[in-house]
Structure formats: C-alpha cells, structure tokens
C-alpha positions as CSV (number, residue, x, y, z in Angstrom):
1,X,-14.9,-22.2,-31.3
2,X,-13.1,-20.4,-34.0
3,X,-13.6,-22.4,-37.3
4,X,-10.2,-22.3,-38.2
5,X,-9.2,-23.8,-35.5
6,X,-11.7,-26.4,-34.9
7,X,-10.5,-28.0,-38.1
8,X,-7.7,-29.7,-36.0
9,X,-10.0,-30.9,-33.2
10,X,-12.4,-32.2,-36.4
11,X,-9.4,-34.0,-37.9
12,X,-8.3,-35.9,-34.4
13,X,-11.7,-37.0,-34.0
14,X,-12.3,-38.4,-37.6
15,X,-9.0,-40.0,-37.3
16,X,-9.9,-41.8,-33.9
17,X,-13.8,-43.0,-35.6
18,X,-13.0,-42.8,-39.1
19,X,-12.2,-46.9,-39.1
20,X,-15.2,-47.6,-37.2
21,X,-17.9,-44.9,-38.8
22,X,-17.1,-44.5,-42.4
23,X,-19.0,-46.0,-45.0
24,X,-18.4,-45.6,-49.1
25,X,-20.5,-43.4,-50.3
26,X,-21.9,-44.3,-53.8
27,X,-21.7,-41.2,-56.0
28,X,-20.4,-40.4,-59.9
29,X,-16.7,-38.5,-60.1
30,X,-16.8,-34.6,-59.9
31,X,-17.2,-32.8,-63.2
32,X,-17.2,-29.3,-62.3
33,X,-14.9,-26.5,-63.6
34,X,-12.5,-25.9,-61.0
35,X,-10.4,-22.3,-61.4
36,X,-8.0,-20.9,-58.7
37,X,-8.5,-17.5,-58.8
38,X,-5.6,-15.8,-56.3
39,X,-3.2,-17.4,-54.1
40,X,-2.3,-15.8,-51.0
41,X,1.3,-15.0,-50.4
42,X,0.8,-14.3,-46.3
43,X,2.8,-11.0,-46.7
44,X,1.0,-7.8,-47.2
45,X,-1.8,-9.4,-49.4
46,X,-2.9,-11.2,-46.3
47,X,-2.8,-15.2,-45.6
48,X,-5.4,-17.7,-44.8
49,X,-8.9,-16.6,-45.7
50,X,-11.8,-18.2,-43.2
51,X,-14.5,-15.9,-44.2
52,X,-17.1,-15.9,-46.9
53,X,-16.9,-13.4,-49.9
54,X,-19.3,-10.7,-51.5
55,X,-19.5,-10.1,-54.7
56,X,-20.7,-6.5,-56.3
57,X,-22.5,-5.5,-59.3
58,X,-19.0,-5.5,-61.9
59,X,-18.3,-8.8,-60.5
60,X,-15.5,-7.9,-57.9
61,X,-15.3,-10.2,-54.7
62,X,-14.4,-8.9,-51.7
63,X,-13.4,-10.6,-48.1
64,X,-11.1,-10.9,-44.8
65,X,-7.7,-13.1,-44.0
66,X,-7.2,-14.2,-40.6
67,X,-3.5,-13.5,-41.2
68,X,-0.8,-11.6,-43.4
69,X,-1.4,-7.4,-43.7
70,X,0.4,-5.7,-41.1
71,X,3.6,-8.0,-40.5
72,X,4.4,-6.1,-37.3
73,X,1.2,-7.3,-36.1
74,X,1.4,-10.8,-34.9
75,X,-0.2,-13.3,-32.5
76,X,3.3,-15.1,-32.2
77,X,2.4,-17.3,-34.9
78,X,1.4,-16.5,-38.2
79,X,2.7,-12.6,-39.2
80,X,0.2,-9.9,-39.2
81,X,-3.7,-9.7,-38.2
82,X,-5.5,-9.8,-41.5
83,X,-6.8,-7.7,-44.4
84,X,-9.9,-7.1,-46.0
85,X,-9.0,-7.4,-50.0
86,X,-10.9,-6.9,-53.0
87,X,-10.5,-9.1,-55.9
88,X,-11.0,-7.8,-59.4
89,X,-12.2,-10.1,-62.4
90,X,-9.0,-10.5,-63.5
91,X,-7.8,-12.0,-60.1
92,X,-5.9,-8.7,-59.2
93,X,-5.9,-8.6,-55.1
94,X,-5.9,-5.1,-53.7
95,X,-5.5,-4.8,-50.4
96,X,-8.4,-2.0,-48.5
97,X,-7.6,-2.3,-44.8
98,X,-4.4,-4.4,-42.7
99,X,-5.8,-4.4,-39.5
100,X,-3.3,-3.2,-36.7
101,X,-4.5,-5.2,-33.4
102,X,-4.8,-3.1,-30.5
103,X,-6.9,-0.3,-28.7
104,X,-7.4,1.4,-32.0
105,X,-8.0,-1.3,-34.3
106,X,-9.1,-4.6,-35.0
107,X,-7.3,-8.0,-35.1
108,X,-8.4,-11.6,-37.0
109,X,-11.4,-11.1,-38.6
110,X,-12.7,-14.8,-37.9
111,X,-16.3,-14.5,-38.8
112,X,-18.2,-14.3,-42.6
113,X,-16.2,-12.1,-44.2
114,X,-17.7,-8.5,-45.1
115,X,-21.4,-7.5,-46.2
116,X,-21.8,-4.4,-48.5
117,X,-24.1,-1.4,-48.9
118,X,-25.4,0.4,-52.3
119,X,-22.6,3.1,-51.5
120,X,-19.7,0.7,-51.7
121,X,-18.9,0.8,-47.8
122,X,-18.2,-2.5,-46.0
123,X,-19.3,-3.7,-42.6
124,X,-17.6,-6.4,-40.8
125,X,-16.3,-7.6,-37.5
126,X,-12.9,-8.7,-36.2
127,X,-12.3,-11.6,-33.3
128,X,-9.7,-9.9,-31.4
129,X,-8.0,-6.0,-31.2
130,X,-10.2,-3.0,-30.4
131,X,-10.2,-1.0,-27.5
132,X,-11.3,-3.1,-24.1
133,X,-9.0,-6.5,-23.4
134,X,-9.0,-7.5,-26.9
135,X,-12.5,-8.6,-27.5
136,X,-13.2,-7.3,-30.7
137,X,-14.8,-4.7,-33.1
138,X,-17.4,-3.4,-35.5
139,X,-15.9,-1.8,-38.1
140,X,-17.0,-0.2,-41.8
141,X,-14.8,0.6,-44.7
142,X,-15.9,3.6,-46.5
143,X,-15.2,3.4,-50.3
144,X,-11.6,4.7,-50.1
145,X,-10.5,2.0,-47.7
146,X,-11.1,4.5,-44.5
147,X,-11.8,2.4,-41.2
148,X,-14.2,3.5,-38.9
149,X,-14.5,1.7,-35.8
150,X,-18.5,1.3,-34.6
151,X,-18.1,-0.5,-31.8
152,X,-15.5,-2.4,-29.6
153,X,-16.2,-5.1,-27.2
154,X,-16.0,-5.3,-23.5
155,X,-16.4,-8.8,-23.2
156,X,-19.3,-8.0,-20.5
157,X,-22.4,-7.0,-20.9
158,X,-22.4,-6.2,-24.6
159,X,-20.5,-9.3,-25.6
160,X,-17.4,-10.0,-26.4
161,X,-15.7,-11.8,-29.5
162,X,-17.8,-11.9,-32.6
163,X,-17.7,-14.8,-34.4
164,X,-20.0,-14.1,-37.1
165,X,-20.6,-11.7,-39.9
166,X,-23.3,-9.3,-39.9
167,X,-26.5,-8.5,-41.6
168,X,-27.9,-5.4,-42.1
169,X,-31.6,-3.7,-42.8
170,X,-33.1,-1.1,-44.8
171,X,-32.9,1.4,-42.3
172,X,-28.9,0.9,-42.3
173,X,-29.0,-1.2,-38.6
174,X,-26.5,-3.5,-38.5
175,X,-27.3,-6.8,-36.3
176,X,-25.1,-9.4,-34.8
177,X,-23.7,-12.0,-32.3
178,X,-21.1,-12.7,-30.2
179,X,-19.4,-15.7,-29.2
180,X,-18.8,-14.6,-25.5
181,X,-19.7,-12.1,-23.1
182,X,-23.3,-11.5,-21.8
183,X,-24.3,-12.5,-18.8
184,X,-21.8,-13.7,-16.5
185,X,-23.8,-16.2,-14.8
186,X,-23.7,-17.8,-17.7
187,X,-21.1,-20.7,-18.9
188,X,-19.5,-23.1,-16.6
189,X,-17.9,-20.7,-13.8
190,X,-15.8,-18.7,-15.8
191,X,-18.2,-15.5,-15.9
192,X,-17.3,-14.9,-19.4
193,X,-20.9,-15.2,-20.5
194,X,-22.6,-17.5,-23.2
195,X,-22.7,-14.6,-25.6
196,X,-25.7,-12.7,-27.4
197,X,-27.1,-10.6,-29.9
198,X,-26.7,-7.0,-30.8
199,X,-28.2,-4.3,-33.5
200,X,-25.9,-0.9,-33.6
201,X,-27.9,1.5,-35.4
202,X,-26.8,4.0,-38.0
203,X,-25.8,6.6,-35.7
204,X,-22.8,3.8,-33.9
205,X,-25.3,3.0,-30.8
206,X,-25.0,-0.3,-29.9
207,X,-27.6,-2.3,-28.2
208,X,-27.9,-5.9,-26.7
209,X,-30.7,-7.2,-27.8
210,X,-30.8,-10.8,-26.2
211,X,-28.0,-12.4,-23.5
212,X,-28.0,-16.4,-23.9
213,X,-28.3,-18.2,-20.4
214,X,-27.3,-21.6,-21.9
215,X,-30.3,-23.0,-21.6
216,X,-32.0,-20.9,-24.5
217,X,-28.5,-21.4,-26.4
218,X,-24.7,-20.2,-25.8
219,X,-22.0,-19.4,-28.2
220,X,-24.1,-18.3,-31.3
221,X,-21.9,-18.2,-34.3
222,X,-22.6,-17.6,-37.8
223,X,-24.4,-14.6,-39.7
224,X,-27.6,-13.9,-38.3
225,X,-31.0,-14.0,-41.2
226,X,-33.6,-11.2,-40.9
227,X,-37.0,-11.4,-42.5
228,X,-39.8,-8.7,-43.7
229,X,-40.7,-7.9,-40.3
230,X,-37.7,-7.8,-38.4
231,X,-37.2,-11.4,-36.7
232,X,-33.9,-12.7,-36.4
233,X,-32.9,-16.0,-36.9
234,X,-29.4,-17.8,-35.8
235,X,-27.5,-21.0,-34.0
236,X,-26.0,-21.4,-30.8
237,X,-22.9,-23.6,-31.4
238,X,-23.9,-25.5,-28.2
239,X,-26.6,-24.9,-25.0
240,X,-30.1,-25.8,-25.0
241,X,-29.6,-29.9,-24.3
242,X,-26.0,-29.2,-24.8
243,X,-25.6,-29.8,-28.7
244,X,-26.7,-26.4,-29.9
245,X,-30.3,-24.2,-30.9
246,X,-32.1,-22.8,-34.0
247,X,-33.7,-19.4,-32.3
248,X,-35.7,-16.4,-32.9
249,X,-35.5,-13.5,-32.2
250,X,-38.9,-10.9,-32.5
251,X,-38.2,-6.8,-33.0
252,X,-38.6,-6.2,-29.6
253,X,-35.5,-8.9,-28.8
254,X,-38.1,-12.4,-27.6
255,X,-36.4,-15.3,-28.2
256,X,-38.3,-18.7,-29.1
257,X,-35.9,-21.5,-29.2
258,X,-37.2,-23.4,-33.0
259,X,-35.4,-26.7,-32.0
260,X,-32.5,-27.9,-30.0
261,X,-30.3,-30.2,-31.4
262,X,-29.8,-33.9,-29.9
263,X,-26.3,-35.4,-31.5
264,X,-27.8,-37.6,-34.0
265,X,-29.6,-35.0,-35.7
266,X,-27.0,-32.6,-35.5
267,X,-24.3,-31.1,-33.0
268,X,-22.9,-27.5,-33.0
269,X,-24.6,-26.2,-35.7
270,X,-22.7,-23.1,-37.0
271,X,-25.2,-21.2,-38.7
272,X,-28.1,-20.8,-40.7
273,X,-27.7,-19.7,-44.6
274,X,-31.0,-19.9,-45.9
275,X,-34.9,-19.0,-45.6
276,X,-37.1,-19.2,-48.1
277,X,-39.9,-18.6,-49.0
278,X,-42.0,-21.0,-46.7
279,X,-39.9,-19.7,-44.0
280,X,-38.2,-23.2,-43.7
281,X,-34.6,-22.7,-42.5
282,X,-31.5,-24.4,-43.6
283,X,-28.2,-25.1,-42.2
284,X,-25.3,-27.1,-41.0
285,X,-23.6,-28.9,-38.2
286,X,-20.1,-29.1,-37.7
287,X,-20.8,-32.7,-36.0
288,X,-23.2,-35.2,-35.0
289,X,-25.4,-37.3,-37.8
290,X,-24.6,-40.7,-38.3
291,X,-24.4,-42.9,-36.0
292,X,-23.6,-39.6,-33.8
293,X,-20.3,-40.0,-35.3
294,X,-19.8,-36.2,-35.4
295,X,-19.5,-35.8,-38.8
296,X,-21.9,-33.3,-39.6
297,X,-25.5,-32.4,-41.1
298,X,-26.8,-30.7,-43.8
299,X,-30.7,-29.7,-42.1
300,X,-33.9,-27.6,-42.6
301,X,-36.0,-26.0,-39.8
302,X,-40.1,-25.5,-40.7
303,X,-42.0,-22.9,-39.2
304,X,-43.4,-25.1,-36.8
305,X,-39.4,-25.9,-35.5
306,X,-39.8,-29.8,-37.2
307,X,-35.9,-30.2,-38.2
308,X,-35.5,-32.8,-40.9
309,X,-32.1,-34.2,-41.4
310,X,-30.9,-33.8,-45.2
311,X,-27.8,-35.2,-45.3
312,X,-25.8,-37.1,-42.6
313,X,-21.5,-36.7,-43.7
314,X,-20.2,-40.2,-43.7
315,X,-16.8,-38.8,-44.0
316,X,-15.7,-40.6,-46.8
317,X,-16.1,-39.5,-50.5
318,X,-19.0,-36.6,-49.0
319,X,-16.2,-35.0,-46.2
320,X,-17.3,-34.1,-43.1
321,X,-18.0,-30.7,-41.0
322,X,-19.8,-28.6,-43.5
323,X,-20.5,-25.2,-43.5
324,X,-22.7,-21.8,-45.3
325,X,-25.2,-23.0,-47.7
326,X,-26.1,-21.3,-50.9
327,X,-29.3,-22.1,-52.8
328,X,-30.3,-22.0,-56.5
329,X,-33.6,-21.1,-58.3
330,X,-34.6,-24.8,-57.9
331,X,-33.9,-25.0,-54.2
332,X,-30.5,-27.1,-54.5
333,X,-28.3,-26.6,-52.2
334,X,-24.2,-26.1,-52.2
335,X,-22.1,-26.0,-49.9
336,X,-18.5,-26.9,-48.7
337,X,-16.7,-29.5,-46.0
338,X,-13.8,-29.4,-44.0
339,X,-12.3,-32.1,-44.9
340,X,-13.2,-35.8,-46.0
341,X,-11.8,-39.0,-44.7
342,X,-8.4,-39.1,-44.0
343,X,-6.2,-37.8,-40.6
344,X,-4.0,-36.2,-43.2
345,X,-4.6,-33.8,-45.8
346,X,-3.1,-35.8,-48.9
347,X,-5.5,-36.3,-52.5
348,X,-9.0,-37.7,-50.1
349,X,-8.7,-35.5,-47.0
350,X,-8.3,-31.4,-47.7
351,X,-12.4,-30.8,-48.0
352,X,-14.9,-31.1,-50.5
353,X,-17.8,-28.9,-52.7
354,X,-20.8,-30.5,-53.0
355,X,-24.5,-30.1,-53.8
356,X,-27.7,-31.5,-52.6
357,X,-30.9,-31.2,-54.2
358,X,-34.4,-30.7,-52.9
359,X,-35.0,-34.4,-52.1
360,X,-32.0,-34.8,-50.2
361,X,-29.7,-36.7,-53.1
362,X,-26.3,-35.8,-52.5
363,X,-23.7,-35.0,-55.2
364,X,-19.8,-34.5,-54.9
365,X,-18.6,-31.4,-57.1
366,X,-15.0,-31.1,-56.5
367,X,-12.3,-32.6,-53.9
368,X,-9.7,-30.1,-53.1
369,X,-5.7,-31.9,-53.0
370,X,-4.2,-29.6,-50.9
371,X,-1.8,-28.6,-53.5
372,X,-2.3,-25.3,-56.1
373,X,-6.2,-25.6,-55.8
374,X,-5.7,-24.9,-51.7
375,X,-7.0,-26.8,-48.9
376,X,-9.5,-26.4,-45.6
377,X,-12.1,-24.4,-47.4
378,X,-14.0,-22.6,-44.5
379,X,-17.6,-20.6,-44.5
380,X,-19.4,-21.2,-47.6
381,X,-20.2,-20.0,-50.8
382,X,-21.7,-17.5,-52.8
383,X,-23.6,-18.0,-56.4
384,X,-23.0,-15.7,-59.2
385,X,-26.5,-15.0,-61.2
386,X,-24.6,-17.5,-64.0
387,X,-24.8,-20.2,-61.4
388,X,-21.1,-20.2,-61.0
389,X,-19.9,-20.6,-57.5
390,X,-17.3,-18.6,-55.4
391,X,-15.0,-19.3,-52.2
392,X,-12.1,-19.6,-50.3
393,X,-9.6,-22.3,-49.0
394,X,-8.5,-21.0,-45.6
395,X,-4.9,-23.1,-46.1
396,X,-2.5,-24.3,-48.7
397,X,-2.1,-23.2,-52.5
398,X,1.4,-21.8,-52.2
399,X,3.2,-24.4,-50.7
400,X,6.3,-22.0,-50.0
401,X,3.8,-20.0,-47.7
402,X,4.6,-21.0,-44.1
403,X,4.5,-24.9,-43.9
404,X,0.5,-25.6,-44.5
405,X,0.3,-22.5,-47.2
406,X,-1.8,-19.5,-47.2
407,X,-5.1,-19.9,-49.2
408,X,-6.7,-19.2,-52.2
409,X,-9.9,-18.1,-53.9
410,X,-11.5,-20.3,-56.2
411,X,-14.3,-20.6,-58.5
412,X,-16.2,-23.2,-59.6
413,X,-18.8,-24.2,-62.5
414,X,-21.1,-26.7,-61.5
C-alpha cells in the first residue's frame, strides 16, 4: 500500500471506530518550536512530499515529492511525477532532478526519500516509470543533478515497485525491497508476487537476494537496517499470520522471521527505524493496538524476537498510524502520525509529532492544523546533532495549491 494513499483508507476507518475506540489521552499541551521551512507550490518545485529527508554536513536537507516537476508528466491527477530538491538553510528549494515517467526515467518516488554518499551523489528509488510496464527504478544523482538509472523493474522475478528507500554499505552496495514482484506463486492468484529483497552492487548488478512466499512475509516496505556483519533487517506490511513480519536476513540472503504480528500487538507494520546497541529493534504499525482498533503501535523487537508493545495510538490527542522513528542519546524516541481523531482534517485531525521515552511515557509535541504549518505528515523524521527535528507534511500549507495543498517542510525544537 502506498502511504500516501492509505491515509484515506486510515481516515474511513477511524471515522467508522473512532466513537466506539477512542479514549482521552491525559497529556500536558505541546511546547515545541514549530517553524515551516518551504511550502510547496506543486509547479516545478514539486508538490506533496511522502518521503523522509537527509541532511548533509552544512546543514542542507534534501528529499523527493510524489508530484509537481515535469508538468507534462502526469498520472491524470495531480501534474507531474516528482522531484528530488535540495533545501538550503535559508529555506531556498532547488530543484536536482523532475522525473519524466516512462522507459527512460522514473515516476513517484513513494518510498524514504534519498540516502547520500561522502561524494555528494544520491541514491533513491521511484514507484512507477522506468523501462519494463512501469514498475519502477534505481536511480543515483551525481553531484550536478545527472540521473543515472541502476536498475528498472520487471515486476517478475527481480521485483517490481519499490516502496522503500535504500541503505547502503561500505563497499558502495546498495540494498533494498520491493513491494511486488517475486515469485509468482505468491499473493492471492494474481501472480504479481509478494515482493523481495535486492542488493545492486557498485558496478549496477542487481541481485535478488530473498522472494517472500507470504508465509515468511509479503509486501515489505520501509528502508531496510544493516548491521556490522551484513544482516538485514525489515517488515512485511502483511504475510506471516496475515498482519505482517519483523525478518532477517544473513549475507548469504537466510531469512529468520523475528516475530509475526497478531492485530493487537500490531498490524502492517511499515518499517523498522532503529537498532541499537543491544540489537533491539524498533518500529511502527500503521494499525492494530488497542483494542485491535487499528490505530497503530509504536514497538521494539529483542534479539530473541520478544516484541514489547510501547505505545498503543488511541486516536485521540496521540493520532493514529505512525511512522519512521528517530532516537536521541537517551534512547527517546520521536516520531510522527497520520492523523489524530477526527474524519476530517480541521484543528484535531491533520497528524501529530510526538515523543516517547524509554519507559514507554508518551508525550505530544506538536498538532499540525492543516493550514500554513501543512497537514498528513508521512515517513518520519530526522534529528539534527542540536536535537532539533526535521520533516515533511505530504499535504496542505498553500491552500491555493490544488484543493488539499502541496506540502511543506518543517522543523521543530523539542
């Protein structure tokens, strides 16, 4: 499921339980510093960001739009099929890459945004475009905004439509997922395959490295982790019992399923943002939690696969469907919702930031309104070596931006 669209699905389903599931949550008014930073226009500066962001060393952030670039470029709804931008410290956009769609380009980045190498070159992945049936790319950015296109997608045996980011290793291996393709025994008749993981090495080369049969996972989404000796961790957004994995992944591509999710301890997790270093895991759920009312979970994965439940989203005054994690030296963690108890997006119901500390105590740090600050923030944050806090709102901001608005990027102080 692309994130950006499951917030509707989300928002129809809190609507329908909301009156029979929520509960007040008891916690003190946000406090934080709140800045916008840029407010997408949806013309050639791109329009609705639903990837994460990477900062560099002089404090520039740099990420992907699902929309806006290319305006000739369209999926019959919004105009164009995304950019990768760069945003200075000033909160000047520059735009590095409109993708085109097609055989020879990407279209809709959907997954994490970008990662970045000590050169300056950037490595991401778009859902759609490239050269096979529209299943999607590989693609790196050189430091003058050159495209190079790694890999495209069949949709068969190599996968097909990435929905995650990538992660990369010393040796300059990039590794990654994708939401479909696989085996095509796989799925529920349709042969389009429950997805798997990949590693294309330095010279383009891809390789699967493990095709999900459903039972051991299908769909993974989210960035993949990779420890000291070359394990991969990741999520399947559903398989194993139905509700989603944690797996593993040895160097030599053996998975070992960690823990499958059950609904009240999680459903559809959408990946994992932290280990540390114990080598406990830590994640969210778009659903599931309390009272399986499908809500959400904030939740950490030992190394003997014990999951322990953090924080259950009543979906009022916490939000609900939370997504990428980011830790401080203490082990608190931040993170952002969806949205938060209401059908509607009005002052209670466009998402929330919020932190939870090691012994699970939830705090809210900011409610967005759906207004200038944007609305729908999507995939996480990252956390400045201040402590200040970075991300983007995948909708709203400039009201006169289509009818729902294009985005911004904010910051925030907590």
């Amino acid at each position: 499921m692309n994130r950006r669209f499951a917030m509707y699905s989300v928002l129809l389903l809190l609507g329908i339980q909301r009156l029979a599931t929520c509960q007040t949550v008891s916690m003190q008014s946000p406090s934080a510093k709140f800045r916008v930073l840029y407010t997408f226009e949806g013309k050639m500066d791109g329009g609705n960001p639903n990837g994460g962001l990477v900062q560099d060393a002089a404090g520039n952030l740099y990420g992907t739009t699902y929309d806006g670039g290319d305006l000739n470029c369209s999926n019959g709804i919004f105009p164009g099929c995304g950019v990768v931008f760069k945003l200075d410290r000033a909160g000047h956009e520059s735009v590095l890459h409109r993708f085109k769609g097609g055989p020879g380009d990407g279209g809709y980045p959907c997954a994490e945004g970008v990662i970045r190498d000590s050169a300056g070159n950037l490595y991401g992945t778009t859902c759609y475009g490239g050269a096979f049936a529209n299943n999607g790319i590989v693609f790196k950015l050189d430091s003058s905004g050159h495209e190079t296109v790694l890999h495209s997608f069949t949709g068969g045996d190599d996968g097909g439509v990435p929905k995650a980011g990538l992660v990369r290793d010393a040796a300059g291996n990039l590794f990654g997922s994708t939401y479909y393709g696989g085996s095509p025994a796989c799925n529920d008749g349709t042969g389009v395959g429950c997805g798997v993981v990949f590693k294309i090495d330095a010279a383009g080369k891809q390789k699967v490295l493990h095709r999900f049969m459903g039972k051991d996972g299908a769909n993974p989404i989210g960035t993949l982790l990779l420890d000291g000796e070359g394990n991969l961790y990741g999520t399947t957004f559903s398989g194993g019992s139905g509700d989603g994995v944690v797996f593993r992944l040895d160097s030599i591509g053996k998975e070992t399923v960690l823990h499958e999710f059950a609904g009240p301890d999680g459903n559809g997790p959408v990946g994992l943002s932290i280990r540390d270093g114990e080598g406990t895991l830590y994640g969210t759920t778009y659903y599931g939690g309390f009272r399986d009312s499908f809500l959400g979970t904030v939740f950490k994965v030992d190394r003997a696969g014990k999951e322990t439940v953090l924080h259950e989203f009543k979906g009022q005054g916490d939000g609900f469907s939370p997504d990428g994690l980011v830790a401080d030296g203490a082990g608190n963690l931040y993170g952002i919702t969806l949205g938060d108890a209401s059908f509607t997006c009005d002052q209670d119901g466009c998402g929330t930031i919020f932190k939870v500390d090691t012994n699970g105590k939830f705090s809210l740090l900011y409610r967005f309104h759906g207004g200038s600050d944007g609305a729908y923030p999507q995939l996480g944050l990252i956390r400045d070596a201040a402590g200040a806090l970075y991300g983007a709102a995948g909708f709203s901001g400039n009201q006169g931006c289509l009818s729902q608005g294009c985005g911004t990027v904010f910051k925030i102080v907590p």
